[in-house]
N, C-alpha and C positions, 0 to 999 in steps of 0.2 A: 540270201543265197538263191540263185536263180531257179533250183528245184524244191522249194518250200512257198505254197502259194494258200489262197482260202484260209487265211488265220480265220477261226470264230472262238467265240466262248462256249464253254462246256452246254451251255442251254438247259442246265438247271436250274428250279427252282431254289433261288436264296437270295442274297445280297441283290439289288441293281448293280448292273455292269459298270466295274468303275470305267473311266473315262483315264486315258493315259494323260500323267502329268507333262505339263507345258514348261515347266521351270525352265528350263536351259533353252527355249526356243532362239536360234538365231545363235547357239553359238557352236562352232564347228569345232572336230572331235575328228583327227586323223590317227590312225595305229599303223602301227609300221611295224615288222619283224613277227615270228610263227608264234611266239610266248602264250603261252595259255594265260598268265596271268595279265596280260597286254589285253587279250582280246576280253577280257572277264572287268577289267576297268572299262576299256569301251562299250560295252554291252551294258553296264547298268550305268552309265551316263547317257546312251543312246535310252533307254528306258528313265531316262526324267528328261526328256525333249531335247535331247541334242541331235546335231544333226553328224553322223559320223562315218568316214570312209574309210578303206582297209585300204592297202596295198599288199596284204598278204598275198600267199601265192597259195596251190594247194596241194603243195611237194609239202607232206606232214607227216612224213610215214612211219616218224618215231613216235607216234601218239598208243599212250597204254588205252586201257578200256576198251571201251565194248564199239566195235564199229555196227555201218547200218550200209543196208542196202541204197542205193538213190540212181536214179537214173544218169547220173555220172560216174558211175562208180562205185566203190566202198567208201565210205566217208567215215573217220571219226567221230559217234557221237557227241563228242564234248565241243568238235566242232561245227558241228551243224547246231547244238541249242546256242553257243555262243554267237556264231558267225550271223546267223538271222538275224539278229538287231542291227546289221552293217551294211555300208551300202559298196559297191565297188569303185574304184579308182574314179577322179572326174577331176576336171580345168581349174578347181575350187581348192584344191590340198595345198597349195602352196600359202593360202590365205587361211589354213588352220588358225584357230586361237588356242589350241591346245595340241600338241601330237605325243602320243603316247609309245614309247620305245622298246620292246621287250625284245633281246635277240639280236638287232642288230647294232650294228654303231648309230649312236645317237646325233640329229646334225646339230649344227648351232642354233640356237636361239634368237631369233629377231625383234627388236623393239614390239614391245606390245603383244610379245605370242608368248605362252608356257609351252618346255620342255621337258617333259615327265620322263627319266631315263630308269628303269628296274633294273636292276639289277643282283645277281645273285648274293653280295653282301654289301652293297655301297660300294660307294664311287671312290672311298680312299680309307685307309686303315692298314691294317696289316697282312689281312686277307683279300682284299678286294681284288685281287687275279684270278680267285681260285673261280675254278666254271659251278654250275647250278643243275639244275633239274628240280624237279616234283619233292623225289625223295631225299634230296639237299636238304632242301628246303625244309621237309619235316623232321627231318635227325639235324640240322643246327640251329634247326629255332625250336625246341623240345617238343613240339607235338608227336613225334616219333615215340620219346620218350614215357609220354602221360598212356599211349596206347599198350597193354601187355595180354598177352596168352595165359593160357592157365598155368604156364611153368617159368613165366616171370619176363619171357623175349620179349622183346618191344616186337610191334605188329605194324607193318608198314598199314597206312589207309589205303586203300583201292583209287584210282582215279587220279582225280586231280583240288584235291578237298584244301590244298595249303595253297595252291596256285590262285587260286578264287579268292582264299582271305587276301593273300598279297595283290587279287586286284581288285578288291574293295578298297584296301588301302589305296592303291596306287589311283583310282579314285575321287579319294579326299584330298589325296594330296592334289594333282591336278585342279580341284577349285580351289585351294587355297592357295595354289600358284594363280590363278585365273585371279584371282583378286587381289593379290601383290600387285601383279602386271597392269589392273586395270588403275589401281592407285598412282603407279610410280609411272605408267609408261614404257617400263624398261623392260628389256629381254627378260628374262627370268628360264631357270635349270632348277630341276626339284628332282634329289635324290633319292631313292627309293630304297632302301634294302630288304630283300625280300625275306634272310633271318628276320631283322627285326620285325618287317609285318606279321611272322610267324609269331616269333616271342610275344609280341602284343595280344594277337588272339588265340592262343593257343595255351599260353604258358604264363599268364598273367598274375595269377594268385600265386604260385608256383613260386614266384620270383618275390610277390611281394613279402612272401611267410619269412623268405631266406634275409632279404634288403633290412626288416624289423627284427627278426632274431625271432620269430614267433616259436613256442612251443608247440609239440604234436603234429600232427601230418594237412598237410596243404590240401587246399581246395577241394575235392569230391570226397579224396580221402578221411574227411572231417566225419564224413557221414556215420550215424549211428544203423544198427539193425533193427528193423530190419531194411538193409539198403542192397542194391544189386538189382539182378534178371533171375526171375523164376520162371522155371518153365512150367507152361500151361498145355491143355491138352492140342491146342493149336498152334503153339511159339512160344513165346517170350513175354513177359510183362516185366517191366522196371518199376519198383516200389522204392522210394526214400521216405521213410516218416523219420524225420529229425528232431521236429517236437514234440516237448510232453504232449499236447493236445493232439497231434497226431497220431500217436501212439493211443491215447484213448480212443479217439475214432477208427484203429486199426484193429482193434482190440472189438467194438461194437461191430464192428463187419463182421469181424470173426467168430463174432457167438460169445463174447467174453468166458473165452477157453479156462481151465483152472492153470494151467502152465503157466498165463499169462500174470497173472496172480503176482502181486512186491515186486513186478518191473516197471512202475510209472516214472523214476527219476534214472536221469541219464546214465548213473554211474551205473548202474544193475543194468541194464541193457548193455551197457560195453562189457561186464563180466558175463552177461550169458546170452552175448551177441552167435553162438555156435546155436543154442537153444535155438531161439527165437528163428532164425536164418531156417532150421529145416525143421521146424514144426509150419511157418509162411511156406516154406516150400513144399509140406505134405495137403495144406489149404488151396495153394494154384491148380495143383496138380490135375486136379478134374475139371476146372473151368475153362471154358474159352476164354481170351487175353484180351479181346475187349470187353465182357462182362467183368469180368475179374478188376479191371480198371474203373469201369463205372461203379463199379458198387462199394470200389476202397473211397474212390471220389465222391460217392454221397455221402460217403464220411467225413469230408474234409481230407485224405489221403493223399499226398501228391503219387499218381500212378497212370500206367498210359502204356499200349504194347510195344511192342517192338516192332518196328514193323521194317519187311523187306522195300527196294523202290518201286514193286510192280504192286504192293499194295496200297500207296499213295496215289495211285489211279483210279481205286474205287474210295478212298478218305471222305465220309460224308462234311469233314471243316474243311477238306480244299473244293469239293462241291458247290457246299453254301458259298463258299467266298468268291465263284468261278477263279477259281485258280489253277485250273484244267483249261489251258489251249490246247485246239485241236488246228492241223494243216495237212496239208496233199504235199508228200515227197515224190514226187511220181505220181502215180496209183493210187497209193497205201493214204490213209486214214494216219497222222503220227500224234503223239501227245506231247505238247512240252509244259511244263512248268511257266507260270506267270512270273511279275515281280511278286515279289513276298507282302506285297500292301494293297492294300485298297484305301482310293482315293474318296474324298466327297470335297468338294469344289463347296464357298460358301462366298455368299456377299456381292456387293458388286465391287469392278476395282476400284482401289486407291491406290494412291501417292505413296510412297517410300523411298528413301535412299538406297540403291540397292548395295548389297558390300557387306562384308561381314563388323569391319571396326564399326560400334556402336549400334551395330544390333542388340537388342534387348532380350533375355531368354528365361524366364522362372521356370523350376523344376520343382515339380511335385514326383520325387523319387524316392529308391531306395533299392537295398543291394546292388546288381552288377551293374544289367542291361541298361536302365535310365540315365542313373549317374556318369556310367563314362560315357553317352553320348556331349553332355555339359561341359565334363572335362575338355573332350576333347575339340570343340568350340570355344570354349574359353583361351584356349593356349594359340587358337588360330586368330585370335582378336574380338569375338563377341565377349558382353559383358554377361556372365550367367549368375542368378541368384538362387538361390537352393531354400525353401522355406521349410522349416522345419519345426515337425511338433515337440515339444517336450513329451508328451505324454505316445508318442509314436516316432520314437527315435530311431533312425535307422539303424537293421540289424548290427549291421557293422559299428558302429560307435555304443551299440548294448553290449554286444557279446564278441567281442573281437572275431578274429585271435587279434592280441594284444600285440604290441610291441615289446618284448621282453620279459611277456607273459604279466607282464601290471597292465591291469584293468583301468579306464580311463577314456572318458568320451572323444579324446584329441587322441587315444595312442591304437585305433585299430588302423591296421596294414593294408587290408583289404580297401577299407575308406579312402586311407591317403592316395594310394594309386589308381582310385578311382571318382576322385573330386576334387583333384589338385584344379586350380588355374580360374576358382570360382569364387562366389562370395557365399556367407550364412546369413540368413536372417532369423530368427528364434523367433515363430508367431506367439501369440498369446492364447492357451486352448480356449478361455473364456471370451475370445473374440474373433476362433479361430477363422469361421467364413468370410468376417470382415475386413480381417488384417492380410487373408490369401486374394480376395475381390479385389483391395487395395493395390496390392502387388502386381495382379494378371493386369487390371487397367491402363501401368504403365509397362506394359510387355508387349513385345514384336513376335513372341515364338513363346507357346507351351510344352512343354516338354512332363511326359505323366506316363508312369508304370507302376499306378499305387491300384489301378482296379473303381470298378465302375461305381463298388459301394462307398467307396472312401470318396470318392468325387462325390458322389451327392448330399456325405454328411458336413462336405464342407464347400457342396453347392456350388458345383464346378461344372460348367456344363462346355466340354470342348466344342461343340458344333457353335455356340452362340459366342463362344470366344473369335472363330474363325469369322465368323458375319462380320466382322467389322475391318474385314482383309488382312488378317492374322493368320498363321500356320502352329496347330495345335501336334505335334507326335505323339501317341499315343502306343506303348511299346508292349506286350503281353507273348504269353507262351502260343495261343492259336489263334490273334485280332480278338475285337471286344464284341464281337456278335456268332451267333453259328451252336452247332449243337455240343461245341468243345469250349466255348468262348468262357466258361466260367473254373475249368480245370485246371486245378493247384499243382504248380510243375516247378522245379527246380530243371540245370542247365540239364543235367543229365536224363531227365524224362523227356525234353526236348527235343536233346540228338535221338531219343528214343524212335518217338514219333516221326520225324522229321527222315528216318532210315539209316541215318551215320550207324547207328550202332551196330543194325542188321548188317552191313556192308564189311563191318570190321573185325571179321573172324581168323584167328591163325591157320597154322596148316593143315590142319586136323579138322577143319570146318567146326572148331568150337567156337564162339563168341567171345572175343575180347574185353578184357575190362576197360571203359572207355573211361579214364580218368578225367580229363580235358573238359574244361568249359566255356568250349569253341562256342558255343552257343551265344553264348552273353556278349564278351568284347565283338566278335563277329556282329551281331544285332547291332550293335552300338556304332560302329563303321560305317554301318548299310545307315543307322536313321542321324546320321551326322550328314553323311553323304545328299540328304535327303533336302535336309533343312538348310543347310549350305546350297544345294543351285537352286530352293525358293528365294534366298538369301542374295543370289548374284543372279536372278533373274530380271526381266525387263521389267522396269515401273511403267505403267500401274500395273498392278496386280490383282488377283483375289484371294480371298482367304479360303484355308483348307484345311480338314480333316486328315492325317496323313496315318492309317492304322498299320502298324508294322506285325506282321507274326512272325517272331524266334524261331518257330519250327519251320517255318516256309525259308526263312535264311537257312535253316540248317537243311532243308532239302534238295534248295541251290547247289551247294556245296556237292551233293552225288546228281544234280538234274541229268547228265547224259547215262545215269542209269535208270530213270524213270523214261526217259524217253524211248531208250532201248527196250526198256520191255513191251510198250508198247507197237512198237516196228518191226520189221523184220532185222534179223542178225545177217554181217557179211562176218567173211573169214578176213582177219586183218592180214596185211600186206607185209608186216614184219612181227616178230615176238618182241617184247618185254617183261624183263623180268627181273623184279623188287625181293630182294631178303636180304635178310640181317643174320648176322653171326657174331659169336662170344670171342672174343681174344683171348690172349694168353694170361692180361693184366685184369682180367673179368669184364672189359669193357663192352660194348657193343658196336661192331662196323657196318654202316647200309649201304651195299652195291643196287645199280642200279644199271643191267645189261640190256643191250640190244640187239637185234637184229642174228649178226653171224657170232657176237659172243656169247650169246643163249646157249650156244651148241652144249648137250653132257657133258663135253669132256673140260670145255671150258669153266664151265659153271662149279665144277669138282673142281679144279684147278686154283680158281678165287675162292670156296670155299675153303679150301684147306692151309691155302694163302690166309685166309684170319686166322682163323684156326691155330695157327700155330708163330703167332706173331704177336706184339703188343700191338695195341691198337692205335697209335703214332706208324708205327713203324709200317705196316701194316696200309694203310692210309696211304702213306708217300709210294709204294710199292707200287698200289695200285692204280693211283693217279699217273704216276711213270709210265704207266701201263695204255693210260688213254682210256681207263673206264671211271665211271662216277662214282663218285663215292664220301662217303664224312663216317666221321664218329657221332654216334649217339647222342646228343646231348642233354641233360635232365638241367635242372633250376640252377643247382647247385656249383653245375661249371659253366652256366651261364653268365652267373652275376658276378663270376671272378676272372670271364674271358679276356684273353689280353686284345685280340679286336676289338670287342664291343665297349672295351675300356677305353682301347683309343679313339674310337669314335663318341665319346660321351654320353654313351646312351640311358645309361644309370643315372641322371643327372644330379646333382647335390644340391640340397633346398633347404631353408632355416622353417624346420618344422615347429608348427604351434605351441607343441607342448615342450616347455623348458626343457623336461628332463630327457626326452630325447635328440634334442638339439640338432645338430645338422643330420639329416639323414639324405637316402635315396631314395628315385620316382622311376619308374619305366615310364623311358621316353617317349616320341612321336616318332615313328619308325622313317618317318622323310625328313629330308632339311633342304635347303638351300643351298645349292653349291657355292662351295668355299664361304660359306659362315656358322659353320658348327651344329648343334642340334639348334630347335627350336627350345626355345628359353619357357620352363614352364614354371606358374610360382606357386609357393605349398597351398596344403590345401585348406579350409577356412575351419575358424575353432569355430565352434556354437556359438551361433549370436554375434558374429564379431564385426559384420556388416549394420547391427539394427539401430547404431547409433547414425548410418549413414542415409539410413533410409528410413529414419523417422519422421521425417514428414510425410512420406508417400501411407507410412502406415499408416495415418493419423488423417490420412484425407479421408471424406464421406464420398468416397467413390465407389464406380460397381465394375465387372468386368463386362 
């Protein structure tokens, strides 16, 4: 944007200044139409070297969130951090190799160019008429739902935190159309629906506990106490200890209390989960939230504060990382958010074919983040291989939740939908550095969220993998360096850090409970996205270090409120205004007003309109009306939706383990117009690849 100038790095002491990635150099990136989630895919494609032009216009005066002062005017924050990676209209748009579509009519397609078209449910189905927004978006693809107040309402998010994940997706989709096209030559149209990019990251576990039949409650809700936000003398701290050893290290912070006394196994902790909850919360109570966090975490404690976005501007891990840009809006001094990674460049170039079919990818993973980056490479045409210890089994194939509540390394839920489309290979512990050196040797891309220690017991050193012009991902809660770099987080410490949580408070400015483990599939988009345009970058190449932090994705997600605090505030140009209300059938409906139907009387008028309606009924009313609006949707009417069914998004797969036989996947939220979903295959028993790649194990090779 023409009033954003003098980018520099924060000029802190920490990291060297990465060097912005080249991947996509030379290939052009047009967006067309106002979409937040439009401009959110071209901005993190323009941040891995593309080169990208807007045609937008800056009539946006429906935009929520915090506006800023600029010497043109009010501007929306969300579109001044977006819009800055964009370049304005020029003679060269017509020769896009990609154009990204949010908003307006989509054009056609031309031999050898992608058409990225978003849309608010896909391109055909049962619903695909119906219009979008922000908060569409987060009440039909359940993230609406995982967020609730202390009296149970679901809590709209602030901003535009579902429009971002849909344009990460929209993204990935985009280079896997870029690489269709470059294969085939031909036009190529890639469908988007912006539910399903929601459902994917937002609502993922959610759908898989319902798909398996798991017993007891899904995703976040799994956690034991002491789990939640305790307030401290300064805010907020978020503490999960889920394991026994957690809980003993919870316990040695603590002074080993007598309370604590015959609650070491899980089942006494869920009986006197009430105890524990406000005796931890008589222990916060006098500390400050980042002490309090530090000292459960030199216990091994996963814990971290809560923090607002105007305190992500003093973060001593976004310091170290220079992850604090600074620019001239005018006058003023502004702050915006980096990308979420630092780079380190290695090797000199080589040769490769560039393209995703037979690219090679070993993952040294385990839970959400790592894993579904594989998957979701594997289902685009990379070959990914997953090594796996026996004696370091992934949580998810130890402890489900199961499928059917039977225990069984082929029957966790969580696993399937997040490693389908891959191969196993079972190392041998007694050979374990040899048989993983084996593996990386014949590998194009490392993929690793096991932590720094576990790499060197099996002598894995990403920077010497990259020297030989390889791209290593490396996935963690705050990157693998910095004064956080070693802090034990689950998703929800994450969105802690990262601000999501602080932003999400009901009407009463209490803090919501953020169920949601945006964090994870989110991360896993952004580092898929990553290693795909190294993947379809120009040969030759170099190798690279590519370190991703969860929490800086999850920062993303509110960036024009970090930015805002920073800046000065204008007065926006129009009101918006997001709530939800109970129907008559108990359900929940999310309006979403603007401008002149903000007015009181209005606002009463559609409240009492739910209010006193089923939530169908209720729904069509309002839409008649010309205002936005859906039902709520949680897991449970997701995975039974008659859209989502007709679009095949659940897809049916001959699952490993006999006894559950054909089961469901959460899909690839994009396909191909007019060829259905993207075809993905189950996901691999233990070991079920090692008879295929026994010779590679068996070579005296090193990485």
């Amino acid at each position: 944007m023409s009033y954003c100038s003098g980018m520099a790095t924060s000029g802190t002491a920490g990291t060297a200044i990465s060097p912005p990635p080249t991947f996509l150099t030379g290939v052009r990136v047009r967006q067309l139409g106002d979409g937040v989630a439009g401009a959110a895919a071209a901005a993190l494609l323009a941040r891995l070297g593309a080169e990208v032009t807007s045609t937008v216009t800056d009539a946006r005066s429906h935009r929520a969130g915090p506006w800023l002062h600029t010497p043109d005017g009010p501007v929306a924050a969300v579109d001044l951090v977006l819009r800055r990676w964009t370049q304005g209209p020029d003679n060269r748009d017509a020769d896009a190799d990609i154009v990204i579509v949010d908003g307006v009519e989509a054009p056609t397609a031309t031999p050898g160019a992608v058409v990225v078209g978003i849309r608010p449910f896909g391109l055909d189905g049962p619903d695909s008429h119906l219009p979008g927004g922000e908060l569409i978006a987060q009440a039909s693809g359940g993230l609406l739902g995982t967020i609730e107040g202390a009296d149970g309402a679901p809590v709209p998010a602030p901003g535009y935190v579902a429009s971002k994940a849909v344009g990460a997706v929209a993204a990935l989709a985009a280079l896997h159309g870029l690489d269709r096209s470059r294969r085939t030559g031909d036009a190529v149209t890639v469908d988007v629906s912006a539910q399903e990019a929601v459902i994917f990251t937002a609502a993922l576990p959610e759908c898989a506990h319902l798909l398996y039949r798991c017993p007891g409650r899904a995703g976040s809700g799994r956690y034991l106490a002491p789990s939640g936000l305790f307030p401290c003398r300064d805010g907020l701290v978020r503490i999960t200890a889920v394991e026994n050893h957690q809980w003993t290290g919870l316990r040695a912070a603590l002074g080993e209390p007598d309370w604590s006394a015959g609650l070491d196994e899980r089942a006494a902790r869920i009986e006197h989960a009430e105890l524990i909850n406000a005796k931890v919360s008589e222990w916060a109570a006098s500390r400050d939230k980042a002490d309090c966090a530090a000292l459960l975490q030199a216990n091994g404690v996963p814990s971290t504060p809560v923090n607002e976005p105007g305190e992500l501007l003093d973060s001593p891990q976004l310091a170290y990382r220079n992850s604090l840009l600074h620019s001239h809006v005018g006058d003023d001094d502004v702050t915006f958010l980096g990308p979420p990674w630092s780079l380190e460049p290695a090797g000199p170039p080589t040769e490769r074919t560039p393209g995703l079919a037979g690219l090679r990818v070993a993952e040294l993973t385990h839970v959400l983040a790592g894993p579904i980056v594989g998957a979701l490479l594997g289902a685009m045409g990379a070959t990914v291989v997953r090594l796996e210890d026996p004696d370091r089994l992934d949580i998810y194939r130890r402890t489900g939740p199961f499928a059917d509540g039977v225990a069984g390394t082929e029957r966790g839920a969580y696993y399937a939908v997040a490693n389908h489309s891959k191969h196993s290979v079972l190392i041998n512990p007694a050979s374990a550095a040899e048989h993983v050196a084996s593996m990386l040797a014949a590998s194009d891309v490392l993929i690793e969220n096991v932590g720094s220690s576990r790499l060197r017991r099996l002598k894995v050193d990403p920077a010497a993998f990259a020297e030989s012009g390889r791209l290593a991902l490396r996935v963690s809660g705050f990157g693998s360096a910095g004064p956080l770099a070693g802090y034990r987080v689950y998703a929800n410490n994450v969105q802690s850090y990262g601000g999501l949580a602080g932003v999400c408070t009901d009407a009463s400015g209490l803090p919501a409970r953020l169920g949601t483990v945006l964090a994870d599939p989110l991360s896993s988009v952004v580092g898929a996205v990553a290693i795909a345009a190294w993947a379809l970058g120009r040969a030759p190449t170099t190798g690279a270090v590519l370190d991703l932090s969860m929490s800086e994705v999850v920062a993303s997600t509110i960036s024009e409120f970090v930015t805002a605090a920073s800046a000065r505030p204008a007065d926006p140009p129009v009101r918006v205004v997001r709530t939800v209300r109970r129907t008559t059938d108990g359900r929940w409906v999310a309006v979403e007003l603007t401008d002149a139907q903000c007015d009181q009387e209005r606002v009463e008028i559609v409240t009492a309109l739910i209010e006193t309606n089923r939530a169908d009924d209720a729904v069509g009313k309002l839409r008649g009306a010309g205002i936005l609006t859906a039902v709520v949707r949680r897991a449970e009417e997701l995975v039974a939706d008659p859209h989502l069914e007709a679009r095949g998004f659940f897809p049916e797969i001959d699952h490993p383990d006999p006894g559950i036989g054909r089961s469901r996947l959460v899909g690839l939220p994009w396909r191909f117009a007019g060829e259905g979903p993207v075809p993905l295959a189950p996901p691999p028993a233990l070991g079920s690849a090692n008879t295929r790649y026994e010779r590679t194990l068996r070579a005296d090779t090193t990485a």
